[in-house]
N, C-alpha and C positions, 0 to 999 in steps of 0.2 A: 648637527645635521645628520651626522652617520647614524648618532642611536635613533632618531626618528624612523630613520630606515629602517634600522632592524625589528623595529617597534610596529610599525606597516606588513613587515613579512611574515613577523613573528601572530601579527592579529589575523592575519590572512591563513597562514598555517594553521589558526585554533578552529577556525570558520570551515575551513576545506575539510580537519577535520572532523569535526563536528556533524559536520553534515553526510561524512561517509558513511555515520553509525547509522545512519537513518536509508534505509532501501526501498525505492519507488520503482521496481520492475516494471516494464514497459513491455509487452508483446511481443516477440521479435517472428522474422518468416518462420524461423522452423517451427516456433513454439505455436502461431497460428493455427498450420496444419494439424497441431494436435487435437483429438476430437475428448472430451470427459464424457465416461458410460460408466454403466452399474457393473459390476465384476459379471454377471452373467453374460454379458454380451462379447466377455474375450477368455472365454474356457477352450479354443481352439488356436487362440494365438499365440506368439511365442514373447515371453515374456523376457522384459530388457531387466528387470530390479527396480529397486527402493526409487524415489524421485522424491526431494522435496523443495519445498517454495517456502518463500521469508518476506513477510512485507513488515515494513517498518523499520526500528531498532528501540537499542539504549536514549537515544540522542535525536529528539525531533518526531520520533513515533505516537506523541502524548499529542501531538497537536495535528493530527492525521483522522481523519473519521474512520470506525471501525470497518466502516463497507471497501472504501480504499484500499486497508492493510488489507481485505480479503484479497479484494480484486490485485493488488500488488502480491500474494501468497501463490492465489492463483497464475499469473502471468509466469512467473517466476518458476511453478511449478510446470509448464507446459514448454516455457524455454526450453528446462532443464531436460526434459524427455523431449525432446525438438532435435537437440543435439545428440540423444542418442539415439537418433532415424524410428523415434517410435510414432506410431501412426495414431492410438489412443494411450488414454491415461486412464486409472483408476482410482480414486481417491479411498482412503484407508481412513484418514484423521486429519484433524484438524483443532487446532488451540489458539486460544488467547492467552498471551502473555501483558501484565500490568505490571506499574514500575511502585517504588514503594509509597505511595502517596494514593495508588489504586485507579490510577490513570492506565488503558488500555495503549500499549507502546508496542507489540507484536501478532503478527498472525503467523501461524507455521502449519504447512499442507502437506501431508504425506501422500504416499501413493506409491504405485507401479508402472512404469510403463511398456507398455506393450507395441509390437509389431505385428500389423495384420492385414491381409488380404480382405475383400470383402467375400470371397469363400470361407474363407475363418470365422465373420463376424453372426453370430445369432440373434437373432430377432429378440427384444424382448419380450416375457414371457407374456401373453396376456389367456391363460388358460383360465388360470385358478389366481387372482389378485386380492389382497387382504381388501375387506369390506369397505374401508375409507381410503385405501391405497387408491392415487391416479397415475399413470403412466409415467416414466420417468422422462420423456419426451415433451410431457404437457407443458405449456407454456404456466410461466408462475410454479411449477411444482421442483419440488428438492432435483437438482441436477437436470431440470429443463432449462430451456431461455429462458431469459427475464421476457416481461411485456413489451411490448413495444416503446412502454415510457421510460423503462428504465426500472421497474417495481417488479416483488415480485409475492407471490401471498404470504399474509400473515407471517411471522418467525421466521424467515428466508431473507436475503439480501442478495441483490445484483451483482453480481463479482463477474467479469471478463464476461460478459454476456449470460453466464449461468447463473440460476438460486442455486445458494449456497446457505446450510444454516450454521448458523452461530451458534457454539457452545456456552452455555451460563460459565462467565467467570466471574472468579471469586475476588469481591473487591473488600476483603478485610481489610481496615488498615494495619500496619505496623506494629507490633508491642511497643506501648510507652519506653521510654528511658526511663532509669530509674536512677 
């Protein structure tokens, strides 16, 4: 009776941690308030450092749709500048990690976070816009809302209410054994 026990604890120990490899970041209040802008819009504000966000893992990330691990990179990424009292974020990079079988298991977000007044914050730029560039504000466009359905155009994916696009990763398999 007692090794059953230990057998119960010990299966529950492999499960809890199993499950820890894998991160499903949640929004939290401060990270809320964070606002994601294009680096023009905080050349006047005072910058906090580095911020990055993790959705997924080793463990459970393979069976997570890649739009999740955004939206999980991103939350994660706005906690983390949440708690440093930063008001926006600015994203720098962003990756796909794949586990050896070429199953996508990670999203990882970098970025800046920033402290700013709306005295500090500039307008984006709409002088001079490249020919096919639309606002970065537009609904559906790279670091605008998503739509109202939850989409967002073409190459872009809904992550924390923002398009976000995804980088091409490389899903070679493995070198044979030899």
């Amino acid at each position: 009776m007692k090794s059953l026990g230990i057998q119960v604890i010990l299966a529950v120990s492999l499960v809890a941690g199993l499950a820890g490899g894998c991160s499903t970041a949640r929004i939290n209040a401060a990270g809320e308030s964070v606002q994601v802008v294009d680096a023009g819009r905080v050349a006047r504000c005072r910058n906090l450092g580095p911020v990055s966000g993790t959705g997924g893992g080793s463990f459970g990330g393979a069976w997570i749709s890649n739009s999740d691990l955004v939206e999980y990179a991103m939350n994660d990424l706005r906690n983390e500048a949440g708690e440093r009292r930063a008001t926006h974020v600015v994203v720098a990079s962003n990756s796909m990690a794949a586990n050896h079988t070429g199953s996508t298991t990670t999203a990882v977000v970098t970025g800046n976070a920033y402290q700013c007044t709306a005295a500090d914050l500039s307008e984006p730029a709409a002088s001079v816009p490249a020919p096919t560039a639309t606002p970065a504000s537009a609904a559906g466009t790279e670091l605008g809302p998503c739509y109202g359905n939850g989409t967002c155009n073409d190459g872009l994916l809904c992550a924390s209410g923002l398009c976000v696009r995804l980088p091409v990763a490389s899903t070679s398999p493995a070198p044979a054994a030899e």
